[in-house]
N, C-alpha and C positions, 0 to 999 in steps of 0.2 A: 808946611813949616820948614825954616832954613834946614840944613842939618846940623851947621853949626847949635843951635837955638834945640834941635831933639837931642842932641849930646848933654849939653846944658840942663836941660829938664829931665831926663834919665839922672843924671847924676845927682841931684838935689831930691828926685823923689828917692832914690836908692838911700841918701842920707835920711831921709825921714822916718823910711823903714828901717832902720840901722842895718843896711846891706852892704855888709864892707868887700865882700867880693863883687859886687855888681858896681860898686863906685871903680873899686880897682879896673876893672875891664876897664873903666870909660879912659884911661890914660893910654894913649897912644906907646907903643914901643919902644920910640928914641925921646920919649918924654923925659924934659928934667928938673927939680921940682926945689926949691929950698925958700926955707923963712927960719923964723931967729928958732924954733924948737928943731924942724927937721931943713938941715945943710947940706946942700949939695947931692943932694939922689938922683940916679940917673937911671935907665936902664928898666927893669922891673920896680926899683925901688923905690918913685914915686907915687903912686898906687896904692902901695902893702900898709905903711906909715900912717897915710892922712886917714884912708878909710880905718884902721884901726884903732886911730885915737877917738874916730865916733862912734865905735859901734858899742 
């Protein structure tokens, strides 16, 4: 499997389980992240936000 494509599947199984630190890992470091709830996060910030509004 790509690794792009095991990234992807890590993160979606980690949301099923509602694994909000296992989804955060999946976000890259200089990751940055915004839609109309969470604007403009960069840094760590992308991560903490999305996986916690699922868990």
């Amino acid at each position: 499997m790509h690794p792009n494509a095991e990234l992807i599947t890590r993160f979606y199984t980690s949301l099923a389980r509602h694994d909000g630190a296992d989804m955060a890992a999946c976000y890259a470091g200089e990751a940055t992240f915004s839609d109309p709830v969470f604007t403009g996060l960069s840094g760590q910030e992308p991560g903490w936000p999305r996986s916690r509004a699922n868990t």
